[in-house]
C-alpha positions in Angstrom: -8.8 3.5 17.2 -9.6 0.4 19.2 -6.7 -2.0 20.7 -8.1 -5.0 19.3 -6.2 -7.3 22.2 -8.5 -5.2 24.9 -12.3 -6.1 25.8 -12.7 -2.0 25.6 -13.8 -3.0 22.1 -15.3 -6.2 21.8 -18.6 -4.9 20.8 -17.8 -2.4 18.8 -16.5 -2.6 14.7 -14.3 -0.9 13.4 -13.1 -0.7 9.6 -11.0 0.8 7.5 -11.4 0.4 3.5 -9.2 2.5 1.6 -10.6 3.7 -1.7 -7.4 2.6 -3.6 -9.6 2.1 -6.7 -11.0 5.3 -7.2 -7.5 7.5 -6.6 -5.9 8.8 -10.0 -4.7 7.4 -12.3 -7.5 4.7 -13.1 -9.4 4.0 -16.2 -13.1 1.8 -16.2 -12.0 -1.3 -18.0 -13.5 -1.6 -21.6 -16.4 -4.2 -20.6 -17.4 -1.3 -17.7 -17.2 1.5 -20.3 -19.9 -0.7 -22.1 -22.1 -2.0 -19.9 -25.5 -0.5 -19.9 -25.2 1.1 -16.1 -21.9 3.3 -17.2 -24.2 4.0 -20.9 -27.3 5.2 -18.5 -25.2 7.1 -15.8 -23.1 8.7 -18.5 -26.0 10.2 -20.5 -27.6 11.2 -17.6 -24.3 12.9 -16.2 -22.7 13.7 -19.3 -23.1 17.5 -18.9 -22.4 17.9 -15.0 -18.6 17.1 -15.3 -15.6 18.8 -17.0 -14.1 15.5 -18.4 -14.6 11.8 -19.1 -11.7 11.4 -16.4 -13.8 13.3 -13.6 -17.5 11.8 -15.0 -15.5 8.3 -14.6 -14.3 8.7 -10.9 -17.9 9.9 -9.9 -19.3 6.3 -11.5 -16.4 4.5 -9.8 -17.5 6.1 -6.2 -21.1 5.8 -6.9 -20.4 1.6 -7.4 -18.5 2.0 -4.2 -21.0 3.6 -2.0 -23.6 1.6 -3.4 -22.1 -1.7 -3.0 -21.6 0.3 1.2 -25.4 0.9 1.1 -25.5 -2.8 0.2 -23.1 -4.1 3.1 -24.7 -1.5 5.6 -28.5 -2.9 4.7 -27.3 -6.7 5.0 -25.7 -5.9 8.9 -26.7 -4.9 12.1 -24.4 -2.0 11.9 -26.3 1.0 13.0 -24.1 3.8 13.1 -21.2 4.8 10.1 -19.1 7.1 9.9 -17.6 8.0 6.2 -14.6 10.4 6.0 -13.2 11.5 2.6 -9.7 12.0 1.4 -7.6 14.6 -0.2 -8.6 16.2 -3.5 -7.3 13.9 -6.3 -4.4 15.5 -8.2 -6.2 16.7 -11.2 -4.0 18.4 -13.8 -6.8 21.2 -14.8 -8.2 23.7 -12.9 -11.7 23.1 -13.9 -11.2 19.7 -12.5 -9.3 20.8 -9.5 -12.0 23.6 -8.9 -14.8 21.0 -8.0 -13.2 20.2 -4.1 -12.6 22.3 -1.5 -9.2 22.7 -1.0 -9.4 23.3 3.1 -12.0 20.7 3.5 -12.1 17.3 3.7 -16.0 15.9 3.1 -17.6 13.4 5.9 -20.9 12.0 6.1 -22.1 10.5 9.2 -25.0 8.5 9.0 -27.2 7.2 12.2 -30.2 4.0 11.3 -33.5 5.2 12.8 -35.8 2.8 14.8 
């Protein structure tokens, strides 16, 4: 991490978002759970996930990244770096069986020329 007091960083950026909203336990409010893009993405998904509660947390990270993709796009950031998190604390094992349990996912992404 950068000592924001020192010029070692002054053209760097560094940020930290934590993905409060998408750890357990969260619901999609009533007006998301009917809004055509949840309708669409839930159809489409409906069979890749073990419950509502997992299909839900996928279409909360999906806004989330896409609402990145937007911020990313708008910037001159060129480089990003996205590290995940635990596993959430599902109570099934169906649900718990879909992450690694040694692993923590990261994408690192790099803008061409």
């Amino acid at each position: 991490l950068c000592d924001w007091s020192s010029d070692v960083c002054s053209s760097d950026l560094f940020t930290y978002c934590l993905t409060i909203n998408t750890h357990l336990p969260f619901i999609l409010t009533l007006d998301q759970k009917k809004s055509t893009d949840y309708t669409i993405f839930k159809n489409y998904f409906k069979n890749s996930f073990p419950s509502e509660e997992v299909l839900d947390r996928y279409y909360r990270m999906n806004q989330e990244l896409e609402y990145l993709v937007q911020q990313i796009n708008s910037s001159d950031v060129d480089k990003v770096l996205i590290i995940g998190d635990h596993a959430p604390p599902f109570i099934y094992k169906v649900e718990r069986d879909l992450f690694e349990k040694n692993l923590v996912p990261a994408i690192y992404i790099e803008r061409k020329n």
